[in-house]
N, CA, C and O atoms as a Tinker XYZ file with bonds, in Angstrom:
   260  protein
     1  N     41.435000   98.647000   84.270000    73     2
     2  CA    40.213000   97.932000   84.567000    64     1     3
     3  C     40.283000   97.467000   86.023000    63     2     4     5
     4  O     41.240000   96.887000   86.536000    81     3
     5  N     39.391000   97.729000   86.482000    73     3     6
     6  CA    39.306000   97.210000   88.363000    64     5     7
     7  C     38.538000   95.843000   88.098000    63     6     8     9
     8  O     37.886000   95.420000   87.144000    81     7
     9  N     38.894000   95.321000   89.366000    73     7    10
    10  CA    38.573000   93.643000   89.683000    64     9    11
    11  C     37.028000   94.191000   89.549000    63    10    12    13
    12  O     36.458000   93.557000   88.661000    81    11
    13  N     36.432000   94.881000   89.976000    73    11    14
    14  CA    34.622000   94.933000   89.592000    64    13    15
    15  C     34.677000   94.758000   88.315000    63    14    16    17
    16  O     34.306000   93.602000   88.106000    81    15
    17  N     35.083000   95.562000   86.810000    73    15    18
    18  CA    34.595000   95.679000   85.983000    64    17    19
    19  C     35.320000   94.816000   85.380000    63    18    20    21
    20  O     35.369000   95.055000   84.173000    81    19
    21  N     35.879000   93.957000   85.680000    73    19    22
    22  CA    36.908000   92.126000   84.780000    64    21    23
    23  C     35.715000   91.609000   85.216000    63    22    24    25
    24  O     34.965000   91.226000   84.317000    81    23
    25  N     35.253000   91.468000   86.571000    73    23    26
    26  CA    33.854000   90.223000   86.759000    64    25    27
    27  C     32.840000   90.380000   86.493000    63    26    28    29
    28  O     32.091000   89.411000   86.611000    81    27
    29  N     32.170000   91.924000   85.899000    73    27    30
    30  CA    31.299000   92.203000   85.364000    64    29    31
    31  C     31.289000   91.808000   83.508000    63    30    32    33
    32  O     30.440000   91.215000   82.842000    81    31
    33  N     32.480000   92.369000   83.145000    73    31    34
    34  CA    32.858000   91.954000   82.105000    64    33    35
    35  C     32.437000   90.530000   82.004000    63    34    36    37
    36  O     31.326000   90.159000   81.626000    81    35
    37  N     33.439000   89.752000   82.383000    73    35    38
    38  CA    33.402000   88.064000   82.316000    64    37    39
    39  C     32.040000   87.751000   82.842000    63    38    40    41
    40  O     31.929000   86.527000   82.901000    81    39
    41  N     30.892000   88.396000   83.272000    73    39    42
    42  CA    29.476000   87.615000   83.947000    64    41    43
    43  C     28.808000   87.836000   82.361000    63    42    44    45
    44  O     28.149000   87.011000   81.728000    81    43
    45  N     29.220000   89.270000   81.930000    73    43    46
    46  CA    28.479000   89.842000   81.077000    64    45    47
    47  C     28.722000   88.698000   79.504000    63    46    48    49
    48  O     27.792000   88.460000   78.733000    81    47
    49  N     29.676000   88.323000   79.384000    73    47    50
    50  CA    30.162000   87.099000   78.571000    64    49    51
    51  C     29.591000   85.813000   78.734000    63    50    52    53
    52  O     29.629000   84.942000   77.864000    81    51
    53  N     29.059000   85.693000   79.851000    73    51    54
    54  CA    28.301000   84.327000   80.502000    64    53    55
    55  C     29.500000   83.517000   80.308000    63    54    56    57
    56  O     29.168000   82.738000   79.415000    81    55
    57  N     30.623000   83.276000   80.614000    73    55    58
    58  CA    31.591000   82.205000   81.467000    64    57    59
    59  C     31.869000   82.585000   82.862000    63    58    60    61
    60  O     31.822000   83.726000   83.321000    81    59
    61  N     32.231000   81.249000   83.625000    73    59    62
    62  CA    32.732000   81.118000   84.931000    64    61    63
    63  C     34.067000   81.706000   84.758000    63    62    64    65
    64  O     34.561000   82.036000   83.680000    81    63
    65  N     34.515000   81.790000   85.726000    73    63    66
    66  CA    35.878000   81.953000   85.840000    64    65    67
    67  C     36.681000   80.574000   85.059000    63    66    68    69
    68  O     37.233000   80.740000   83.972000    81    67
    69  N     36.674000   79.663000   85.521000    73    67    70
    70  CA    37.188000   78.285000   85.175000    64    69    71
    71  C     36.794000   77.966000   83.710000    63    70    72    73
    72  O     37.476000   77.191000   83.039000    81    71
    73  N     35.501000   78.671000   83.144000    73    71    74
    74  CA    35.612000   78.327000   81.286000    64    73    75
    75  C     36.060000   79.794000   80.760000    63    74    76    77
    76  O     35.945000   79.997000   79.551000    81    75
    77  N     36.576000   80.861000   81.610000    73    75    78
    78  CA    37.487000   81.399000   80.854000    64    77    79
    79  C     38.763000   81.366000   80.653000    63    78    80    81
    80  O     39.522000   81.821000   79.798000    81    79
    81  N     38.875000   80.669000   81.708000    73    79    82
    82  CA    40.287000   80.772000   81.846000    64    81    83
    83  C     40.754000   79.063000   81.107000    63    82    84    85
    84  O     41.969000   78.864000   81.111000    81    83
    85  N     39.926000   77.973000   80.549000    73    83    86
    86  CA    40.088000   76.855000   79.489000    64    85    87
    87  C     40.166000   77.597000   78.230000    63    86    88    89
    88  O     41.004000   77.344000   77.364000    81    87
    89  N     38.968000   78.841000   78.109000    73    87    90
    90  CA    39.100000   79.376000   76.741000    64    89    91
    91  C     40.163000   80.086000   75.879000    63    90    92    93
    92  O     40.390000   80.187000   74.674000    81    91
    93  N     40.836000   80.635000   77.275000    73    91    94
    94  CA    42.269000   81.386000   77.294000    64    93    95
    95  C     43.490000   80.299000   77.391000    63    94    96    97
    96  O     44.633000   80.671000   77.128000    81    95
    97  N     43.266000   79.166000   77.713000    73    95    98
    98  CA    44.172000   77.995000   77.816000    64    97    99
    99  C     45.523000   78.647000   78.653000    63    98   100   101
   100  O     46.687000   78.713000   78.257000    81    99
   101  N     44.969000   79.079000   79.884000    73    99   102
   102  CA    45.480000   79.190000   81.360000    64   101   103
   103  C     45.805000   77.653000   81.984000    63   102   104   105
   104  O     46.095000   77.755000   83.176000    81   103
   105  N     45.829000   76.555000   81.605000    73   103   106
   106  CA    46.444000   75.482000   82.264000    64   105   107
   107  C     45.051000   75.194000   83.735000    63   106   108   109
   108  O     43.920000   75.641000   83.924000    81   107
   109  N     45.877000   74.313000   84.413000    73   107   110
   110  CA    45.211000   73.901000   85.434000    64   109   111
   111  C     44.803000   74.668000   86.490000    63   110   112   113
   112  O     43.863000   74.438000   87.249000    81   111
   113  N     45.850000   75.944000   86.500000    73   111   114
   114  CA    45.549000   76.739000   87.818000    64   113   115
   115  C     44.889000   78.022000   87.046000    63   114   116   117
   116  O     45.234000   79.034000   87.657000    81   115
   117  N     44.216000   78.285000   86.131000    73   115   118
   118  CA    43.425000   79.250000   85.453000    64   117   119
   119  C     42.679000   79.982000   85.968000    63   118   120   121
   120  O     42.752000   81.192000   86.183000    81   119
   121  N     41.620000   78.955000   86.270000    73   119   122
   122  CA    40.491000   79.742000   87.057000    64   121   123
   123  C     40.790000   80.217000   88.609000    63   122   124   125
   124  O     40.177000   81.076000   89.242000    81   123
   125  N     41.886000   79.429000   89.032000    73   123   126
   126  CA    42.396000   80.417000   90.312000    64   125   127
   127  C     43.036000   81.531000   90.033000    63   126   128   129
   128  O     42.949000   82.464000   90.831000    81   127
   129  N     43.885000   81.676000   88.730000    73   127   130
   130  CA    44.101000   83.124000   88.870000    64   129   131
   131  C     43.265000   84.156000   88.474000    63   130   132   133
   132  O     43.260000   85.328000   88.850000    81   131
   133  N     42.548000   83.575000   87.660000    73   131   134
   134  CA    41.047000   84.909000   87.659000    64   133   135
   135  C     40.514000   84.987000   88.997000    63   134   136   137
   136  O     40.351000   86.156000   89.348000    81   135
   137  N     40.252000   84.293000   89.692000    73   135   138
   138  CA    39.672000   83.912000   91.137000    64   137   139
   139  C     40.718000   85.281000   92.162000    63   138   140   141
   140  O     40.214000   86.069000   92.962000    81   139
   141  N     41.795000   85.217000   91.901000    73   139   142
   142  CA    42.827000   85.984000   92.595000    64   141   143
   143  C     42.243000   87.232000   92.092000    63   142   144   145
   144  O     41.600000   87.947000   92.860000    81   143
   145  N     42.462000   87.634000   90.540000    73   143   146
   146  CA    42.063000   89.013000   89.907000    64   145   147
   147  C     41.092000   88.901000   90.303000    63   146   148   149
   148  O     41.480000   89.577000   91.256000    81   147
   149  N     39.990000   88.671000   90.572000    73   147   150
   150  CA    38.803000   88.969000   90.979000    64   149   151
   151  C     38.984000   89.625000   92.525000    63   150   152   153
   152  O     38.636000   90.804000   92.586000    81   151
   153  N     39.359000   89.174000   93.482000    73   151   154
   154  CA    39.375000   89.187000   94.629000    64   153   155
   155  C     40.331000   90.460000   94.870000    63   154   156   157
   156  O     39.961000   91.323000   95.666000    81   155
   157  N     41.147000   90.544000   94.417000    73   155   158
   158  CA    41.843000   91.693000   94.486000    64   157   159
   159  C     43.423000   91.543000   95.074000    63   158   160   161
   160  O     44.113000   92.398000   95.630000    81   159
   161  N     43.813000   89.802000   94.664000    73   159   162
   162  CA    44.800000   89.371000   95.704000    64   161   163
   163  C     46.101000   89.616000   95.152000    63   162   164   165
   164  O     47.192000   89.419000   95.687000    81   163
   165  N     45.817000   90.124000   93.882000    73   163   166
   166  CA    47.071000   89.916000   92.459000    64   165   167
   167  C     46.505000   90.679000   91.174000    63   166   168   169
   168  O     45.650000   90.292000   90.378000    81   167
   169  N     47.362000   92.098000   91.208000    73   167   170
   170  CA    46.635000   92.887000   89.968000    64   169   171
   171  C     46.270000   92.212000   88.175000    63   170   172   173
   172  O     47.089000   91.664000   87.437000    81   171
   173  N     45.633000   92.334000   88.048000    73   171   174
   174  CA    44.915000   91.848000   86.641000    64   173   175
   175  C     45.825000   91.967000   86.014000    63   174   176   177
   176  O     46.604000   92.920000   86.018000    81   175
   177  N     45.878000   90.683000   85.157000    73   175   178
   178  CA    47.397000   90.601000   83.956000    64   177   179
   179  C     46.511000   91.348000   82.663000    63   178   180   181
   180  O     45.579000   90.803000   82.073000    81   179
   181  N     47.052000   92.758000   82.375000    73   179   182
   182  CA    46.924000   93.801000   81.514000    64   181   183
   183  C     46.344000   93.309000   80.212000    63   182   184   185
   184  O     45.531000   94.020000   79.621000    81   183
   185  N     46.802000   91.843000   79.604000    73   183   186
   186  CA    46.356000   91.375000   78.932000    64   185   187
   187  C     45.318000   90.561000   78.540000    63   186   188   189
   188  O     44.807000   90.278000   77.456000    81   187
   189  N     45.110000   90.218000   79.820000    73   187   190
   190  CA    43.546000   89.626000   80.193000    64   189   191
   191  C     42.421000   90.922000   79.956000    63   190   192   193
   192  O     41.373000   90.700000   79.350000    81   191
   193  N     42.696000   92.082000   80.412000    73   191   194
   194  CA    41.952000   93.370000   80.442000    64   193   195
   195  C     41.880000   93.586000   79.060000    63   194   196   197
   196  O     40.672000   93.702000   78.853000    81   195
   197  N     42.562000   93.726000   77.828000    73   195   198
   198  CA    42.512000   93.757000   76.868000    64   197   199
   199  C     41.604000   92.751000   76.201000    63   198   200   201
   200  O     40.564000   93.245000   75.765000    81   199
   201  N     41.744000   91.586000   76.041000    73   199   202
   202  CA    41.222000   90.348000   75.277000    64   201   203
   203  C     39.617000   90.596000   75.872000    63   202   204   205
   204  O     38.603000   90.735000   75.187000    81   203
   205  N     39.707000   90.602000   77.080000    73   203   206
   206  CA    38.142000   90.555000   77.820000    64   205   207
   207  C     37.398000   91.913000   77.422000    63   206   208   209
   208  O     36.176000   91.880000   77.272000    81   207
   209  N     38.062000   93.035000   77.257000    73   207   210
   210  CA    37.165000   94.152000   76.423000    64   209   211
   211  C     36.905000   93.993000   74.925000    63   210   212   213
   212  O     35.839000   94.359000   74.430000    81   211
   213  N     38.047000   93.355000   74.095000    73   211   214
   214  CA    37.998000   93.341000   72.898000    64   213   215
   215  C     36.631000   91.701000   72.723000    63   214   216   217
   216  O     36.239000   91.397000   71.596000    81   215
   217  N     36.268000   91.113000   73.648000    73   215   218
   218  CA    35.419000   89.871000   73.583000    64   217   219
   219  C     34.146000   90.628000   73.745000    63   218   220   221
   220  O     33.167000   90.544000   73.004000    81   219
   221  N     34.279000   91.404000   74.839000    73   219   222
   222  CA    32.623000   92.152000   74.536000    64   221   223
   223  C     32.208000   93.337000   73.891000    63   222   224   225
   224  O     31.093000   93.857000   73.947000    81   223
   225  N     33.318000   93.759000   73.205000    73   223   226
   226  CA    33.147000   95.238000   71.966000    64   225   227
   227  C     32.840000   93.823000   70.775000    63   226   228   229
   228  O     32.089000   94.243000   69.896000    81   227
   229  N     33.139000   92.625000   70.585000    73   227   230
   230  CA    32.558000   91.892000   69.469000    64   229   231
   231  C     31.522000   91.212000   70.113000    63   230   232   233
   232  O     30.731000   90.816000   69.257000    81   231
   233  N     31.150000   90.881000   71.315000    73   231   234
   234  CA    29.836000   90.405000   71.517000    64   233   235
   235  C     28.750000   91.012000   71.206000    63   234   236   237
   236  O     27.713000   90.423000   70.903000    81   235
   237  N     28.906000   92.404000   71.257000    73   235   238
   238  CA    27.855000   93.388000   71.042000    64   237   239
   239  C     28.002000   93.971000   69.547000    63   238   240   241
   240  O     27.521000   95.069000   69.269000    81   239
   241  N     28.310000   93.619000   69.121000    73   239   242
   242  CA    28.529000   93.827000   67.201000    64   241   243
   243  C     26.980000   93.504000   66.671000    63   242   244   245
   244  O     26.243000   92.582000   67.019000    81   243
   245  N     26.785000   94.361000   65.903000    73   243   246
   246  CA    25.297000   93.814000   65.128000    64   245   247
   247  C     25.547000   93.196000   64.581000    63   246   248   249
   248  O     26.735000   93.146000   64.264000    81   247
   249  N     24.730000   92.375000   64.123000    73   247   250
   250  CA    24.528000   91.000000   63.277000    64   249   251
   251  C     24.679000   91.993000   61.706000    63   250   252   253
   252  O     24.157000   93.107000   61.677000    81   251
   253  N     25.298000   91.545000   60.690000    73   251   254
   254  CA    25.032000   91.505000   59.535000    64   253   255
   255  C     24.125000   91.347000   58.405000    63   254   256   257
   256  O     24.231000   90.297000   57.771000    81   255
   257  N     23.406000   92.049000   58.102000    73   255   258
   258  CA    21.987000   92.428000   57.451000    64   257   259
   259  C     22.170000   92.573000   56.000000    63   258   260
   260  O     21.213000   92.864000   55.283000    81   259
């Protein structure tokens, strides 16, 4: 996953950087390290890439009928 498609991802989720990274319970410096992955300063922790695809393959789930 490239730093475009983590911040597209995460816009597409509607959180900031800083309420994903509370939701992920990243501590105090959270939203700076998404801030870093974003920017391109520090490659994306692999597992963030995972959780953040598996959040919008269930955002987009149909509702139950």
């Amino acid at each position: 996953m490239t730093k475009e498609e983590f911040k597209e991802a995460r816009n597409a989720l509607g959180y900031t950087q800083a309420t994903l990274a509370e939701l992920w319970g990243m501590g105090k410096q959270g939203g700076r390290s998404i801030r870093r992955w974003e920017a391109g300063e520090v490659p994306i922790c692999p597992r963030a890439c995972y959780c953040v695809k598996i959040m919008l393959k269930l955002s987009r789930k149909p509702p139950n009928v």
